[in-house]
Backbone as CSV, one residue per row, in Angstrom:
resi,resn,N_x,N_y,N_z,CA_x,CA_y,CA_z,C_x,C_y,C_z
1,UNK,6.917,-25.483,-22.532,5.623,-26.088,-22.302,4.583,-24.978,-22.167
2,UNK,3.530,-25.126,-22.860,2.326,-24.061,-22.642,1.271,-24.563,-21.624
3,UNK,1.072,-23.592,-21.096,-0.177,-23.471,-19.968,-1.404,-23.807,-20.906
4,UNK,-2.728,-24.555,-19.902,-3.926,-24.683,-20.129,-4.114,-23.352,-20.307
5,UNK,-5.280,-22.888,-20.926,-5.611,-21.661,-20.844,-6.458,-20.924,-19.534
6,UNK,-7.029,-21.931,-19.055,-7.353,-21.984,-17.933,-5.960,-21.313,-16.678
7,UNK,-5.191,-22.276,-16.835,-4.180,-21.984,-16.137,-3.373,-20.379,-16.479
8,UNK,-3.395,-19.739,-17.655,-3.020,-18.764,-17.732,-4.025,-17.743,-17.458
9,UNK,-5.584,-17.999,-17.399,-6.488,-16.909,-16.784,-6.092,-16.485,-15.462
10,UNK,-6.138,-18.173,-14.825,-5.831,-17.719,-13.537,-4.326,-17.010,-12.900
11,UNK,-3.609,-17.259,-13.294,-2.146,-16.907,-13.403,-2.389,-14.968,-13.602
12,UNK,-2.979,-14.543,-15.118,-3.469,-13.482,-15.179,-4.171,-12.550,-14.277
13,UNK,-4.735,-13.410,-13.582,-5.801,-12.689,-13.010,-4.949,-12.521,-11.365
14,UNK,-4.444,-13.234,-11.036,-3.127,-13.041,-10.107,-2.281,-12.229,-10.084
15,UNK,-2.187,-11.930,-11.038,-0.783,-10.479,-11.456,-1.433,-9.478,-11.736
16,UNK,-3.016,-9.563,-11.447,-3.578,-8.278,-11.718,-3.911,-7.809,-10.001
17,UNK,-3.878,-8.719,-9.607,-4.627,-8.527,-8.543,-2.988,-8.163,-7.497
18,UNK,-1.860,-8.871,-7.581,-0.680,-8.331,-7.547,-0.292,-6.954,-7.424
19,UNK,-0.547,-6.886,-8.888,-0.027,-5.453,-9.056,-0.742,-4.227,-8.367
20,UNK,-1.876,-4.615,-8.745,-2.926,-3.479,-7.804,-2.568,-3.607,-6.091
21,UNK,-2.006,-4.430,-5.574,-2.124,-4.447,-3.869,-0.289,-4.471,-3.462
22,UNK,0.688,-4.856,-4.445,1.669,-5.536,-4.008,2.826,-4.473,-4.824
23,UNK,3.199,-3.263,-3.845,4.460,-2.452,-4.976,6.117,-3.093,-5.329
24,UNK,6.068,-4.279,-5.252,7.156,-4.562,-5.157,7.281,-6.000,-6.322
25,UNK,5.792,-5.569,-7.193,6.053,-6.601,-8.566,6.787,-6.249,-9.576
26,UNK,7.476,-6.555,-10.049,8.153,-5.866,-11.565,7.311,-5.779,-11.999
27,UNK,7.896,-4.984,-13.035,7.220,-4.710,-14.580,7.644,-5.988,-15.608
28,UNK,8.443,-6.608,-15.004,8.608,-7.808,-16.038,7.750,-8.763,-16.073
29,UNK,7.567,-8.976,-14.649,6.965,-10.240,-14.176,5.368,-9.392,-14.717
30,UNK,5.141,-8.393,-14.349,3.258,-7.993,-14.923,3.324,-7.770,-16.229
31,UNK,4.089,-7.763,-17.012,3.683,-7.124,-18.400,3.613,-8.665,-19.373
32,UNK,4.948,-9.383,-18.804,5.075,-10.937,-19.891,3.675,-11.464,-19.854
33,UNK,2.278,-10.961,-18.951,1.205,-11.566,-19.021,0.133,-10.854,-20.248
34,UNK,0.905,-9.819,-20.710,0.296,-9.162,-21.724,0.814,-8.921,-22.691
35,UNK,-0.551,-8.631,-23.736,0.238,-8.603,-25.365,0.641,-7.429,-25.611
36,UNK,0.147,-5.972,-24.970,-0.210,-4.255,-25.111,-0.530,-3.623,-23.979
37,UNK,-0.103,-2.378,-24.074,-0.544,-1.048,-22.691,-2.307,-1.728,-22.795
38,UNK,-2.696,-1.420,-23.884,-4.416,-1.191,-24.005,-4.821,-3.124,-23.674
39,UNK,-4.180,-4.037,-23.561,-4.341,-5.409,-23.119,-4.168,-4.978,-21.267
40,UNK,-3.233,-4.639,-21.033,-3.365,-4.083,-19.657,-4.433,-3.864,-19.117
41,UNK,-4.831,-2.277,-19.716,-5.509,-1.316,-19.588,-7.217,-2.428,-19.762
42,UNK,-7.365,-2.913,-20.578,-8.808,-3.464,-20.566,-8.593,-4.578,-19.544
43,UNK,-7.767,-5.511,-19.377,-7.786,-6.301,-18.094,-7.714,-5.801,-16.432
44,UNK,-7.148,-4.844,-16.470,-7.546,-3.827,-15.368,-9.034,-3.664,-15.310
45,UNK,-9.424,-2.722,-15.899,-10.615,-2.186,-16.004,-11.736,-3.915,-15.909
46,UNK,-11.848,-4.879,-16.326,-12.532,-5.834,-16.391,-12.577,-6.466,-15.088
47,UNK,-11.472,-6.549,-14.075,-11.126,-7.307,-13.092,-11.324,-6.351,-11.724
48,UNK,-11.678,-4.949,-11.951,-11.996,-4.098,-11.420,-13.150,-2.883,-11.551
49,UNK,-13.136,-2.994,-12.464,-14.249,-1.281,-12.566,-15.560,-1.799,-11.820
50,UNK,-16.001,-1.098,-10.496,-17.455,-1.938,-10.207,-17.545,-3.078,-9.216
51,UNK,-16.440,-3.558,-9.396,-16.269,-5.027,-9.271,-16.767,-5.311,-7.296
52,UNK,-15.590,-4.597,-6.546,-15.711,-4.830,-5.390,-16.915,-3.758,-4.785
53,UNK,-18.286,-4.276,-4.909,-19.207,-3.307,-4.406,-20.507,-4.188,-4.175
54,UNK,-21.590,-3.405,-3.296,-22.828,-4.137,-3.029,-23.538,-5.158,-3.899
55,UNK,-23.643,-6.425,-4.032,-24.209,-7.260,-4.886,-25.465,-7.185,-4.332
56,UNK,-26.680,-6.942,-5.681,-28.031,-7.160,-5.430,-29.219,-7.958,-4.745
57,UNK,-28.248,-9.451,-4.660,-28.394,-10.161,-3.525,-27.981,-10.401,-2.246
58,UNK,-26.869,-9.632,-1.834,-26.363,-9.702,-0.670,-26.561,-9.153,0.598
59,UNK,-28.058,-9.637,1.187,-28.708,-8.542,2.278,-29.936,-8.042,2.006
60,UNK,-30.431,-7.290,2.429,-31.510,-6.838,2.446,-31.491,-5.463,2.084
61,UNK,-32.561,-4.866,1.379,-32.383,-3.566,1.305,-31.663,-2.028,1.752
62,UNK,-32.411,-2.382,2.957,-31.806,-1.477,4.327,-29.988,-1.631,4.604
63,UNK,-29.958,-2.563,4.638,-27.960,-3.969,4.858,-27.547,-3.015,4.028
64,UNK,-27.842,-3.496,2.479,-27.168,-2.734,1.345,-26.757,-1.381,1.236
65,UNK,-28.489,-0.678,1.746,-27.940,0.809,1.458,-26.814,1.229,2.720
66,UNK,-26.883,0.844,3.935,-26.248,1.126,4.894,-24.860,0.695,4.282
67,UNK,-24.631,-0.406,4.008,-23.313,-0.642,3.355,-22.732,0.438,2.374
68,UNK,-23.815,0.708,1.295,-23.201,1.556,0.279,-23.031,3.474,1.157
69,UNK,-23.558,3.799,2.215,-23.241,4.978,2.686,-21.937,4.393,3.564
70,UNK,-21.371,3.651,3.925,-20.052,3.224,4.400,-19.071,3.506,3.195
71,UNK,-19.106,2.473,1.937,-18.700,2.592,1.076,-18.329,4.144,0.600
72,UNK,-19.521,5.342,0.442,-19.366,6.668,0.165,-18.631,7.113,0.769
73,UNK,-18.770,6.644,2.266,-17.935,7.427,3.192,-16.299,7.274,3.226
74,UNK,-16.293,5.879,2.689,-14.828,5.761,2.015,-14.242,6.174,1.034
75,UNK,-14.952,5.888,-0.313,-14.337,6.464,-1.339,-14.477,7.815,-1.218
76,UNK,-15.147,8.625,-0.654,-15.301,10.423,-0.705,-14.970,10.866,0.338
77,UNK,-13.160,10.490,0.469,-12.666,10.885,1.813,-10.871,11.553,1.361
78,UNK,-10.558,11.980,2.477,-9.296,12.364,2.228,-8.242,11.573,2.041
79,UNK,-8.426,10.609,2.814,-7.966,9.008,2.546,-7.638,8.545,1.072
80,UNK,-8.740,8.593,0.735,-8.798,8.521,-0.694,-8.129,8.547,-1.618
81,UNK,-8.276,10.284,-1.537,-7.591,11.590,-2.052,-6.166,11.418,-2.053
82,UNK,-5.584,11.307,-1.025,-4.641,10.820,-0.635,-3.277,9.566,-0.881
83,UNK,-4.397,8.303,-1.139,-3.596,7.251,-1.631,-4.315,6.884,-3.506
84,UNK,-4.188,7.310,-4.756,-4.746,6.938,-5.480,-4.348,5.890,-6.237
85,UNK,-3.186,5.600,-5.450,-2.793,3.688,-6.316,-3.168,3.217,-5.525
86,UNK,-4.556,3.537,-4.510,-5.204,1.980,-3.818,-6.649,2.621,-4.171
87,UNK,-6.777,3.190,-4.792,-8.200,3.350,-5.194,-8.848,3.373,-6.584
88,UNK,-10.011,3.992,-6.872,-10.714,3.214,-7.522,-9.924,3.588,-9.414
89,UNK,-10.880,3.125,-9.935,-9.647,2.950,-11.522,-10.804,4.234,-12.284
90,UNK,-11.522,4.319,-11.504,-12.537,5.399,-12.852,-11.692,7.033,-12.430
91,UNK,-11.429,7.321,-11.589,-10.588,8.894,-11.720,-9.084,8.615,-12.274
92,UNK,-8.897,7.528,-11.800,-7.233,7.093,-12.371,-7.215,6.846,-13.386
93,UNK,-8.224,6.272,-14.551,-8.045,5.742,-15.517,-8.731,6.284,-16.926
94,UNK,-9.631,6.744,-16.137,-10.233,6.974,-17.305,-10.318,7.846,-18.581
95,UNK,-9.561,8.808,-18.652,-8.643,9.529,-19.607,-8.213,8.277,-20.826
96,UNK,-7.097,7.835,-20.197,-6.404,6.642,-20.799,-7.176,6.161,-21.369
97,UNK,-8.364,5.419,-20.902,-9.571,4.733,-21.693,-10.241,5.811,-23.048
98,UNK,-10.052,6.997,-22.704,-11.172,7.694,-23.493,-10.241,7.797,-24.642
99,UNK,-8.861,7.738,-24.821,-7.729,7.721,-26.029,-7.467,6.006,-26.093
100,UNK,-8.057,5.459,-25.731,-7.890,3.565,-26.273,-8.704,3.238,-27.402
101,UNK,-8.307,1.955,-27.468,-9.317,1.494,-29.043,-10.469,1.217,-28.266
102,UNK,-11.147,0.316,-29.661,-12.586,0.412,-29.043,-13.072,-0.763,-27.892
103,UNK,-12.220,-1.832,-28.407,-12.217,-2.840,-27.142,-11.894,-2.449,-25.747
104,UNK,-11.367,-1.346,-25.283,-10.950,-0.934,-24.098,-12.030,-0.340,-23.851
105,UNK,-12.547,0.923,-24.676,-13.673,1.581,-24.269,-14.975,0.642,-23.960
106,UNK,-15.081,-0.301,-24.760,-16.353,-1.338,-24.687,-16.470,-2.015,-23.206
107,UNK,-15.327,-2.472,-22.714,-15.414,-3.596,-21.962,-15.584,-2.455,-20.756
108,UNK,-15.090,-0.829,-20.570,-15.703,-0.010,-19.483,-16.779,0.741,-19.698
109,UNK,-17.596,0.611,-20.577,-18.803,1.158,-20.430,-19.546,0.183,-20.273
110,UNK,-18.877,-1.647,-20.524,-19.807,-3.075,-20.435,-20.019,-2.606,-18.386
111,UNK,-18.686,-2.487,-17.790,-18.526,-2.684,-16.398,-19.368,-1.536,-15.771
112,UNK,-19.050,-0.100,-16.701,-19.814,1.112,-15.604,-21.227,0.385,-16.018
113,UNK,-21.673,0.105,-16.973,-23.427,0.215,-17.294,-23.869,-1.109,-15.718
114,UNK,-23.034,-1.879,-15.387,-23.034,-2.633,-14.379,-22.983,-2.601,-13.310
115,UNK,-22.312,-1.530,-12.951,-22.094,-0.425,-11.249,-23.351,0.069,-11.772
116,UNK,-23.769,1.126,-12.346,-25.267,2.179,-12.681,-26.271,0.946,-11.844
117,UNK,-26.252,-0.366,-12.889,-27.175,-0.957,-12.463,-27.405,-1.281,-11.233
118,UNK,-26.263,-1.433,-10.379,-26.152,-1.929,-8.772,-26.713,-0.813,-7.723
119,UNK,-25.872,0.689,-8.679,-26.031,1.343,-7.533,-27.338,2.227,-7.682
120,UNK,-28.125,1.970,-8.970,-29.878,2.120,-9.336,-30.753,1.687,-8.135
121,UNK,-30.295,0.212,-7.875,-30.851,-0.360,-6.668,-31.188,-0.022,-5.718
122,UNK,-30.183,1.138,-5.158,-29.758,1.307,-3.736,-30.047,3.102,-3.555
123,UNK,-30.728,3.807,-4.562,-30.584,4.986,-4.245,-32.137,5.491,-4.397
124,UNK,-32.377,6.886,-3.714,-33.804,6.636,-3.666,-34.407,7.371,-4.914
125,UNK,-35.161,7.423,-4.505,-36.844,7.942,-5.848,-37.392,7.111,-6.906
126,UNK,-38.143,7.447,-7.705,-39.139,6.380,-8.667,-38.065,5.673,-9.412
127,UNK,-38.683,4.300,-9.633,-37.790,3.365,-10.596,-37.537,3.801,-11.861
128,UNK,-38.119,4.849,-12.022,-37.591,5.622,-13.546,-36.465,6.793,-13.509
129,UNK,-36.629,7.295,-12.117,-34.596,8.259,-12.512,-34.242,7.949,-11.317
130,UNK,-33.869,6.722,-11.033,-33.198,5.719,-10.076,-31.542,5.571,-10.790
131,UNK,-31.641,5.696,-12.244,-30.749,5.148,-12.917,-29.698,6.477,-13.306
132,UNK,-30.357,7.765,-13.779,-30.311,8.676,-13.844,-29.341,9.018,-12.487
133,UNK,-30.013,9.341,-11.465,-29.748,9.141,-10.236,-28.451,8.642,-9.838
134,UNK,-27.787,7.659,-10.292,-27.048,6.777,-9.989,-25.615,7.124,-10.916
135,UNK,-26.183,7.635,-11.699,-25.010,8.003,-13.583,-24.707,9.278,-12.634
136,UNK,-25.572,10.301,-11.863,-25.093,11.295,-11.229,-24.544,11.681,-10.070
137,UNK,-24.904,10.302,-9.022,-23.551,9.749,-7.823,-22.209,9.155,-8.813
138,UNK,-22.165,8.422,-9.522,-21.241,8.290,-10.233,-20.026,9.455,-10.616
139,UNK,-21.150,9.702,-11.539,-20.332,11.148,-11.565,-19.344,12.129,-10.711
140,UNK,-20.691,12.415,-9.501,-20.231,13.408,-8.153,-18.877,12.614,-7.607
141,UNK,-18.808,10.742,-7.222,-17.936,10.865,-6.472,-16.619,10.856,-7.445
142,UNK,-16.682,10.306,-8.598,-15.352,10.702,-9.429,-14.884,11.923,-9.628
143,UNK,-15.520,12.525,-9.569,-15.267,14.003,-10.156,-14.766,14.457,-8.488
144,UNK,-15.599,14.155,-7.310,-15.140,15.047,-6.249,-13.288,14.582,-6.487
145,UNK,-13.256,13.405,-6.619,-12.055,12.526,-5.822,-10.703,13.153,-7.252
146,UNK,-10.860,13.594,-8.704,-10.059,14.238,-9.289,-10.109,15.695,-9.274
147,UNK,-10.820,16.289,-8.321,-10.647,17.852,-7.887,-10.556,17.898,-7.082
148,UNK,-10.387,16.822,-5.890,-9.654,17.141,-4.560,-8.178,16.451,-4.764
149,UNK,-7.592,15.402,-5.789,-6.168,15.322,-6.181,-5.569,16.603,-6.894
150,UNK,-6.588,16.950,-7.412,-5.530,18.098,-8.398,-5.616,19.088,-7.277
151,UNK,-5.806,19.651,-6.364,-5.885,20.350,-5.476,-4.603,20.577,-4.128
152,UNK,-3.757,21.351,-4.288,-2.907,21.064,-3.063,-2.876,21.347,-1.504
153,UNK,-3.771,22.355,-1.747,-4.507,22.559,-0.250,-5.180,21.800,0.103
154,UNK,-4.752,20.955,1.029,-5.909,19.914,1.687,-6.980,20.546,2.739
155,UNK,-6.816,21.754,3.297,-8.441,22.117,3.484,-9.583,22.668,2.460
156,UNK,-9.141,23.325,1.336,-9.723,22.974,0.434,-10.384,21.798,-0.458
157,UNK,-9.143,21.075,-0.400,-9.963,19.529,-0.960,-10.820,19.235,-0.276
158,UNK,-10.783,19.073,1.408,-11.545,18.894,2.074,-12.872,19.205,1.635
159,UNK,-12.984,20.746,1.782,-13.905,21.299,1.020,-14.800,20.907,-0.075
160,UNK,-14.593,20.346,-1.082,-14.990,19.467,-2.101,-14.837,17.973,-1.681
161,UNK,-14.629,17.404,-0.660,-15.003,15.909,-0.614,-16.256,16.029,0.649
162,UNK,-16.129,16.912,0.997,-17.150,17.472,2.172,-18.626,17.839,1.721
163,UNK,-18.208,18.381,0.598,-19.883,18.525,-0.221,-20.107,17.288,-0.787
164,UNK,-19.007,17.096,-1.211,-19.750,15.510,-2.227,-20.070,14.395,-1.457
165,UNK,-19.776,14.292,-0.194,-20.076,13.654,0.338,-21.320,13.991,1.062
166,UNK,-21.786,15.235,1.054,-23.376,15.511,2.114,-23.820,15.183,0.641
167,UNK,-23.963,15.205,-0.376,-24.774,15.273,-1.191,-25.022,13.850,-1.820
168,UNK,-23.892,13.132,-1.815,-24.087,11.448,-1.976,-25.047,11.164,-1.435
169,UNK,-23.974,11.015,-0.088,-25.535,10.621,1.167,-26.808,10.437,0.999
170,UNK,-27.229,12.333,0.538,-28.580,12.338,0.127,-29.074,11.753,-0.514
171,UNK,-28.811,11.237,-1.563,-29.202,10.383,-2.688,-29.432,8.804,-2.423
172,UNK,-28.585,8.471,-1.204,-29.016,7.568,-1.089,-30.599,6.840,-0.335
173,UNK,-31.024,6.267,-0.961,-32.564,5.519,0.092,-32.429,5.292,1.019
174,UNK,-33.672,5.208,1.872,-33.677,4.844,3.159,-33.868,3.694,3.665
C-alpha cells in the first residue's frame, strides 16, 4: 500500500529530524526515505540550514537582537566546537554541498540567502551594508567553529572562538 504523499512528507521530515537528535536510528530505517546521498544531503540542508533562528516577527527589535547575541554566544562556543553532530550543518556540510549537483547547491544558497536576510535585520549600520554585514557574521562564525575543530589544543581554539565571538557581538545592533 502507498502512502499519501502528504503522509510520506511528514514521515520524511520525522526521520530527518530523528536522525539529527536521536543516535540510535539506523541507517536503514533513514536512508529507505531516500532516493541518493545528494537526496539526503538537500533534505538536510532544507529542513535545517537557517531554519531554527530569530523570525522577523517574533518580538521586538531590541527581544531579537538580545536573542541573536544569546544565540552567538552559543554557536561561538567551545560547546560547540566540541559536539559537531548537534550543531549547525554550514561547517559540517558544506564542502559536501560545494561537490553536489546543482539541486543541492540551489536549495543552500535558496536557505543561506534566507538566514543573510534574517540576520540583515538584526545587525547594526545603514540598510545598505546591513546585508554585507551579515554575509560577514556568517562567515566569521562558520569559519571560527571549523578552525577551532580542526584545532587540538583547546586553549587555542579557545583563542579563535574568543575573538569571533568579541567581534560578532560587535556587529550586532543595539
Amino acid at each position: 500500500m502507498r502512502y499519501p504523499s502528504e503522509r510520506r512528507a511528514e514521515t520524511r521530515h520525522a526521520v530527518l529530524k530523528a536522525a539529527a537528535c536521536e543516535p540510535g536510528v539506523t541507517s536503514g530505517a533513514f536512508y529507505s526515505h531516500f532516493s541518493s546521498k545528494e537526496d539526503v544531503l538537500r533534505s538536510v540542508i532544507d529542513a535545517n540550514l537557517g531554519r531554527p533562528f530569530i523570525e522577523p516577527g517574533d518580538g521586538d527589535l531590541t527581544t531579537r537582537r538580545e536573542r541573536l547575541r544569546a544565540y552567538l554566544r552559543s554557536y561561538i562556543s567551545l560547546e560547540h566546537r566540541d559536539a559537531p553532530g548537534q550543531g549547525c550543518v554550514v561547517p559540517a556540510l558544506s564542502a559536501d554541498v560545494a561537490r553536489s549537483g546543482l539541486a543541492v547547491r540551489t536549495i543552500y544558497q535558496e536557505r543561506m540567502v534566507e538566514f543573510i536576510d534574517k540576520l540583515a535585520l538584526l545587525v547594526k549600520g545603514p540598510p545598505g551594508a546591513r546585508e554585507k554585514r551579515a554575509w560577514s557574521l556568517l562567515s566569521m562564525m562558520a569559519g571560527a567553529m571549523l578552525i577551532a575543530r580542526a584545532m587540538p589544543d583547546k586553549d587555542q581554539a579557545a583563542k579563535v572562538i574568543d575573538s569571533a565571538l568579541e567581534s560578532a557581538l560587535e556587529s550586532v545592533g543595539e
